[in-house]
C-alpha positions as CSV (number, residue, x, y, z in Angstrom):
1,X,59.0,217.2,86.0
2,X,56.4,216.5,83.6
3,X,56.4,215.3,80.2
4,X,55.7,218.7,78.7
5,X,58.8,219.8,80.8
6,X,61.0,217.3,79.4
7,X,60.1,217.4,75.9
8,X,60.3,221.4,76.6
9,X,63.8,220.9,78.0
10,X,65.3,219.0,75.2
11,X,64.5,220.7,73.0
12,X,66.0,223.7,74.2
13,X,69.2,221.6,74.7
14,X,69.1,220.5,71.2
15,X,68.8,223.9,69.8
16,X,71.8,225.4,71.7
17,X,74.0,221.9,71.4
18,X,73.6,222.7,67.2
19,X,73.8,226.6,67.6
20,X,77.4,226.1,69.7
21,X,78.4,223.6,67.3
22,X,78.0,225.7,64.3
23,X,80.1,228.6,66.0
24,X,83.6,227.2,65.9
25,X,83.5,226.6,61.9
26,X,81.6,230.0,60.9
27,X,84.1,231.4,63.3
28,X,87.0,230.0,61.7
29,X,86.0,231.2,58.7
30,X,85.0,234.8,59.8
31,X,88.5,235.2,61.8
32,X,90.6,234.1,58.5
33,X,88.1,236.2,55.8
34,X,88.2,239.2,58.6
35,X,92.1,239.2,59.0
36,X,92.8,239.5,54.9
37,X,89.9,242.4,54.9
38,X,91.7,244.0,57.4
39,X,95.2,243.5,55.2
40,X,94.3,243.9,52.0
41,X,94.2,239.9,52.0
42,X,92.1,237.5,49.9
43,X,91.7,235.0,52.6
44,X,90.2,231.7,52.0
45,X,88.6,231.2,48.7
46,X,89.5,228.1,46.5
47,X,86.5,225.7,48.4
48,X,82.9,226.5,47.7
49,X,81.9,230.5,47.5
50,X,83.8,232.9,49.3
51,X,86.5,230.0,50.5
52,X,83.5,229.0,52.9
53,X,83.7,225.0,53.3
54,X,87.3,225.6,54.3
55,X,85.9,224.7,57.8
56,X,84.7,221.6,57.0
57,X,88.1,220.6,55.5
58,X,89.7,221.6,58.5
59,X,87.2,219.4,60.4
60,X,88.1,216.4,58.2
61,X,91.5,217.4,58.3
62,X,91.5,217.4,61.7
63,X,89.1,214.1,62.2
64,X,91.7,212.4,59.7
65,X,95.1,213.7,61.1
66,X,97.5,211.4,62.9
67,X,97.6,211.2,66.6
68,X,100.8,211.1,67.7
69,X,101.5,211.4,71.1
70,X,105.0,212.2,72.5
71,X,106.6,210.1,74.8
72,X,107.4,212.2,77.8
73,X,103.8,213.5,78.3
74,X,102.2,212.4,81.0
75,X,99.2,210.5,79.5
76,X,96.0,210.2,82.1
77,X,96.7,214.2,82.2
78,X,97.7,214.7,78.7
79,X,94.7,212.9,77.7
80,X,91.9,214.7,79.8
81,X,93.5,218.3,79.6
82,X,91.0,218.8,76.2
83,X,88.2,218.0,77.8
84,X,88.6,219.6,81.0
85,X,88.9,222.5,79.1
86,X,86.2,221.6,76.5
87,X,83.2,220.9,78.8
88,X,82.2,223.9,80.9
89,X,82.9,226.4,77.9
90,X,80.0,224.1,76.1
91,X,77.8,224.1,79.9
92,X,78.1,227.6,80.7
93,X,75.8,229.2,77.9
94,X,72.9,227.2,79.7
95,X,71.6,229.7,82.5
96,X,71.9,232.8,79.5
97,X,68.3,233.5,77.9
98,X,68.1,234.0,74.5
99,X,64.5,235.0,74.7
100,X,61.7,235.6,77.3
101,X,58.9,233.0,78.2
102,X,55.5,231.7,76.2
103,X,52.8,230.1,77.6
104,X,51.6,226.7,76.3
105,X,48.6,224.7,77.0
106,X,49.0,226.6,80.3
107,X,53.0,225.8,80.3
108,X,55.1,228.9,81.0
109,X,58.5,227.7,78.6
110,X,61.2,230.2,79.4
111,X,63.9,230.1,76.6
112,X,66.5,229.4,78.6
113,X,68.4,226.2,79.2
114,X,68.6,226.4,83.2
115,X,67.0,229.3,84.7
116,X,68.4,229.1,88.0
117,X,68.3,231.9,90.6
118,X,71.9,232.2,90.8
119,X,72.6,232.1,87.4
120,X,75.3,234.7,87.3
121,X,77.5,233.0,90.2
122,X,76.6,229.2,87.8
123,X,78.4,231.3,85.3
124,X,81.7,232.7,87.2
125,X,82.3,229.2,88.8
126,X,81.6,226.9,86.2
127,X,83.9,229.2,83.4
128,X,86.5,229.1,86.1
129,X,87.2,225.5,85.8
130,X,88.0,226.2,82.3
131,X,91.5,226.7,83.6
132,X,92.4,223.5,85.0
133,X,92.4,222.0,81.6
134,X,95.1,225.0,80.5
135,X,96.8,223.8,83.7
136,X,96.7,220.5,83.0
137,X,97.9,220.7,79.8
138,X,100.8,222.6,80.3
139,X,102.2,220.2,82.9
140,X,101.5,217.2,81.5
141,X,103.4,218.2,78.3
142,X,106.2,217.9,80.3
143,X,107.5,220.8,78.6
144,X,109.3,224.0,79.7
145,X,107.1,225.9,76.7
146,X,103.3,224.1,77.6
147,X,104.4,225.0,81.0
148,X,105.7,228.7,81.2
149,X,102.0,229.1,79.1
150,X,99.9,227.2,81.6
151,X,101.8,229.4,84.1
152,X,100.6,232.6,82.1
153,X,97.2,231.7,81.8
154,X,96.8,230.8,85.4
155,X,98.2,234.2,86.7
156,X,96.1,235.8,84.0
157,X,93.0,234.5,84.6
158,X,92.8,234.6,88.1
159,X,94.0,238.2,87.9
160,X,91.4,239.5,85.4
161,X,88.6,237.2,87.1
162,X,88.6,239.3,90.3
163,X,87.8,242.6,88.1
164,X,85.1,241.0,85.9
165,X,83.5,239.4,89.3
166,X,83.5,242.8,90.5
167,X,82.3,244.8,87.6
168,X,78.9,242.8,87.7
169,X,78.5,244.1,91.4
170,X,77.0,247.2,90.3
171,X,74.6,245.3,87.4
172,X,73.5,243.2,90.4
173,X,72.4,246.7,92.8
174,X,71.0,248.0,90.1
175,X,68.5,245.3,89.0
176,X,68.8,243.4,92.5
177,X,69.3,240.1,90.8
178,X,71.3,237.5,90.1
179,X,68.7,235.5,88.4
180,X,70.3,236.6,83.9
181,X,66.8,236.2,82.8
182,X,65.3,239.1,85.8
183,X,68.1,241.2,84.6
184,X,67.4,241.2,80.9
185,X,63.7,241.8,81.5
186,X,64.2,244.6,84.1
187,X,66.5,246.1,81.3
188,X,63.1,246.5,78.9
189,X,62.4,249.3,81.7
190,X,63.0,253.1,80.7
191,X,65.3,254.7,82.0
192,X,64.0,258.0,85.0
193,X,67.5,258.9,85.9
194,X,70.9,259.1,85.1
195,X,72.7,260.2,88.1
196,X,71.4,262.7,90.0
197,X,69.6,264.0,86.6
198,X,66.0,263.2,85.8
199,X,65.4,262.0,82.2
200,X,62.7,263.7,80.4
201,X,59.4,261.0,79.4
202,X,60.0,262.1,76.0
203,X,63.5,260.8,76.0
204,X,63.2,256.9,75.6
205,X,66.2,255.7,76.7
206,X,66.0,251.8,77.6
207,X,67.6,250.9,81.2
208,X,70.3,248.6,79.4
209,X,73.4,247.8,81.5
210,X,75.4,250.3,79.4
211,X,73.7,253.0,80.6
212,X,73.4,252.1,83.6
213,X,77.3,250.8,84.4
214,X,79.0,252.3,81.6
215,X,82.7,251.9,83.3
216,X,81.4,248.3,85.1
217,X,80.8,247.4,80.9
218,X,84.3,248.6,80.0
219,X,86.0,246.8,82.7
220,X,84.0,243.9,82.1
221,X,85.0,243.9,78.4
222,X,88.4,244.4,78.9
223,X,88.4,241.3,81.4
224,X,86.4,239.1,79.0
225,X,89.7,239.3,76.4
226,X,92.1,238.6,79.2
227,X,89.7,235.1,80.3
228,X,89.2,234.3,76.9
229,X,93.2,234.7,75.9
230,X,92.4,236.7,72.8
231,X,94.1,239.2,72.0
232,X,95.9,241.4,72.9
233,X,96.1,239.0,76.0
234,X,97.2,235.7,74.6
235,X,100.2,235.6,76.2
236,X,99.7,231.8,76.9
237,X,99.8,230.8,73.8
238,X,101.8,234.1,72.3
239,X,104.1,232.1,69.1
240,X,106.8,234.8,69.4
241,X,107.7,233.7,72.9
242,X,106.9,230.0,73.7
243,X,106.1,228.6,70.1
244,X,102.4,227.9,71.1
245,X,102.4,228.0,74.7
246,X,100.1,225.1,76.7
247,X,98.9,223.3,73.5
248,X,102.3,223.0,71.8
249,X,102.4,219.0,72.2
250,X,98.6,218.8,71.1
251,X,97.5,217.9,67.7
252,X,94.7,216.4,65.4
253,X,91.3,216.1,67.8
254,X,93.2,216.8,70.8
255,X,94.1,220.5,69.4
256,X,91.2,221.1,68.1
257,X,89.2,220.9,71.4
258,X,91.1,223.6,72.8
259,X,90.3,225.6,69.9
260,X,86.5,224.6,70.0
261,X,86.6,225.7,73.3
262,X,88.2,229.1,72.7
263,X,85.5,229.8,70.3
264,X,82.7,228.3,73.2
265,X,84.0,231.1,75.5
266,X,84.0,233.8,73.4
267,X,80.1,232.6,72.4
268,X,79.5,232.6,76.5
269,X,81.5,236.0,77.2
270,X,79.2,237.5,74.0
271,X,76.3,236.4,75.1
272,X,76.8,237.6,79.1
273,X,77.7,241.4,77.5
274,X,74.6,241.4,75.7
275,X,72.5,239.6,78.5
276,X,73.7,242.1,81.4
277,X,74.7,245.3,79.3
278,X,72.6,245.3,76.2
279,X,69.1,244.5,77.3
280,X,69.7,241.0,76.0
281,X,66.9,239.6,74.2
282,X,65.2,243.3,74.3
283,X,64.4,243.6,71.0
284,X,66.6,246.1,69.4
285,X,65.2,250.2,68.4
286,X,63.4,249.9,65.3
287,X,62.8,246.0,65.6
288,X,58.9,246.7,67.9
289,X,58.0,248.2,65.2
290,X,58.4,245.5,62.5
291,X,57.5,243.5,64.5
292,X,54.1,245.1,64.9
293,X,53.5,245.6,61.4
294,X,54.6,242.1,60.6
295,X,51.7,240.5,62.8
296,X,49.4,244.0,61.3
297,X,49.9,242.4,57.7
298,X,49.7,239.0,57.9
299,X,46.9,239.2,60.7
300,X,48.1,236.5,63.1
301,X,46.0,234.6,65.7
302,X,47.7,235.5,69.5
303,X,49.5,232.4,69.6
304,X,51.2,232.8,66.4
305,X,52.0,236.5,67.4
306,X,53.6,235.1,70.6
307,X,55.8,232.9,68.3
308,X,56.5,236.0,65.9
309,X,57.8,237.4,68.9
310,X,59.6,235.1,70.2
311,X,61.6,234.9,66.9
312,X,62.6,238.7,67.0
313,X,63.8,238.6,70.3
314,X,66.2,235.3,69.7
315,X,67.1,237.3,66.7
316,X,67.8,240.5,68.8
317,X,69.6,238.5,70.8
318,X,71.5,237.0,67.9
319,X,72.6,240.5,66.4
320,X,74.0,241.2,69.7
321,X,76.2,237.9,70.0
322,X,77.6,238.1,66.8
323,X,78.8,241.7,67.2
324,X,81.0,241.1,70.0
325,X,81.6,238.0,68.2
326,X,82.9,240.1,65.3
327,X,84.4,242.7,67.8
328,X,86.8,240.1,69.1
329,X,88.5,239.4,65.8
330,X,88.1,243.1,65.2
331,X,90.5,244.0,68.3
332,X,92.6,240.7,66.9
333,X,93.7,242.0,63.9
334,X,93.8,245.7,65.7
335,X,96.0,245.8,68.4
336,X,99.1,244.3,69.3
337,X,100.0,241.6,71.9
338,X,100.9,243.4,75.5
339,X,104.1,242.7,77.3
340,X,103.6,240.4,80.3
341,X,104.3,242.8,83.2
342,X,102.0,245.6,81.0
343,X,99.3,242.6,81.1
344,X,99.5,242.4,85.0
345,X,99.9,245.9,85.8
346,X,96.9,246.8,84.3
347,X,94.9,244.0,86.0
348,X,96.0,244.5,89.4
349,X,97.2,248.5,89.4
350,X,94.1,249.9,87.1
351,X,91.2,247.1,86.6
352,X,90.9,246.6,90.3
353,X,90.7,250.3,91.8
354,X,88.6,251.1,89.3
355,X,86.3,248.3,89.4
356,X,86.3,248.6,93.7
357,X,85.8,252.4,92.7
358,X,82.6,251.1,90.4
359,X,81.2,249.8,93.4
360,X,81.5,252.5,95.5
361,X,80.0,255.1,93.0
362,X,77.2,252.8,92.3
363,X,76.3,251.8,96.2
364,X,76.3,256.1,96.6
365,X,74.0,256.9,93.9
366,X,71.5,254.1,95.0
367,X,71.7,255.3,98.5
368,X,69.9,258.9,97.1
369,X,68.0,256.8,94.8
370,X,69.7,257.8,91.5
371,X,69.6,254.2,90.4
């Protein structure tokens, strides 16, 4: 690599590194200020405005707070459970592109950490790790709680795994990619069909992933709650059953890590349903034309209009995220927790015929070219 590459790639690194950082507090704060909106609550609101350096008393807090570690845990385990679990939620967002590519000095710079040409299998087997950490934690607890939770989250996850792999089948014959950043520029296309019916040219509908896989999004979304134990599929960790499931002997730093990385996942798993079903850094209807007027107005050379562009589609992007962001602590304070056996029967009874059903539909309509 050259130097330009370097400098090029670290800085990339050090703008997600401080992006993900900043999620887990603002998240925090959103998921307590959204839950007393939703009842009627005040929510946090003695520190700073609107209650909203809470998070960075919880940080200290947390920082600050004893570690004490029980004696019947197993401690090599114990000790690297947070981390295992910590690591690839922070790695994973690095093959997602949070905005298309600009040429420098004769450098094409593609914002996007690792843009590797299987991108979409990095992400599946790198957030699939994330559950040895759970595992790990649970048994070195040496707890019957930490333990019937790891146990949850194990069955869970590799239940609901097999549907999301699945319903991303169809994105990939669609776009005939694997590579995120080919399938969020192909998505920028119009779309000509939508099943066997031709689309009129005066209807400008964009060839998002939505439109395309409308059931492959739905049983991707569902999946996405059941990998990231929100709810209504927290059972590992569901208080009315096993107190707090596989982090119940965790504290201080330790607990917080698991929580860092709940909030890392959901970050990933919003950024993947805007990247493969929302166009992801296509800039959003309405935004091409500000963004035309904008570099209109203030009558920019080319290479600041590539920059101006390149900040309306991270900011696209950005919208996107924190919707789903928003929609998991929507669906939080929304719905109630599912009974175990509910939780597996729709994984393995209704997730996985329909998602093998997907396929099928989707491998028919591109045989008569309907796709």
């Amino acid at each position: 690599m050259e130097t330009f590459d370097w400098i090029a790639t670290g800085a990339k690194i050090a703008f997600l590194v401080v992006i993900l950082l900043q999620v887990v507090p603002i998240m925090s704060w959103v998921e307590r200020r959204g839950s007393a909106l939703m009842q009627n609550r005040l929510g946090p609101n003695r520190l700073g405005p609107l209650g909203l350096f809470q998070a960075i008393a919880d940080a200290i807090k947390f920082i600050w707070k004893e570690d004490s570690i029980p004696s019947h845990v197993i401690p090599f385990y114990y000790f690297i459970a947070p981390l295992v679990s910590f690591v690839p939620s922070f790695i994973t967002f690095a093959v997602i592109p949070f905005a298309s590519s600009i040429s420098i000095d004769g450098h094409v710079v593609h914002f996007q950490v690792a843009d590797l040409n299987v991108g979409l299998l990095y992400v599946f087997s790198v957030a699939s790790l994330g559950v040895y950490g759970i595992i790990m934690a649970g048994w070195a607890s040496n707890s019957k709680y930490t333990m019937l939770g790891a146990l949850r989250s194990a069955s869970q996850m590799i239940s609901y795994e097999l549907s999301m792999g699945l319903s991303v089948v169809g994105i990939i014959m669609c776009f005939s990619s694997v590579k995120l950043g080919d399938i969020a520029r192909q998505q920028g296309e119009l779309l000509t069909h939508l099943g066997p019916f031709v689309i009129p040219s005066s209807f400008h509908i964009p060839k998002w992933g939505i439109f395309v896989q409308p059931l492959g999004f739905l049983i991707f979304l569902i999946s996405v709650f059941a990998e990231t134990n929100r709810l209504p599929f927290d059972l590992p960790e569901g208080e009315s059953e096993i107190v707090a499931g596989y982090h119940l002997e965790y504290g201080s730093m330790k607990f917080a890590m698991f929580m860092m990385a709940e909030y890392l996942n959901m970050t990933t798993a919003s950024g993947l349903l805007a990247t493969l079903f929302f166009g992801g850094w296509q800039l959003l209807p309405g935004m091409g034309f500000l963004l035309h007027g904008f570099q209109n107005i203030f009558n920019l050379s080319s290479m600041a209009c590539e920059w101006t562009r390149i900040f309306f589609e991270i900011a696209s992007f950005g919208i996107k995220v924190v919707f789903f962001m928003w929609f998991f602590v929507w669906v939080r304070w929304t719905l109630p927790r599912f009974r175990y056996d509910q939780l597996m029967d729709l994984g393995w009874k209704v997730m996985l015929p329909l998602s093998l059903a997907n396929i099928g539909v989707t491998a028919a309509f591109a045989y008569y070219g309907w796709i």
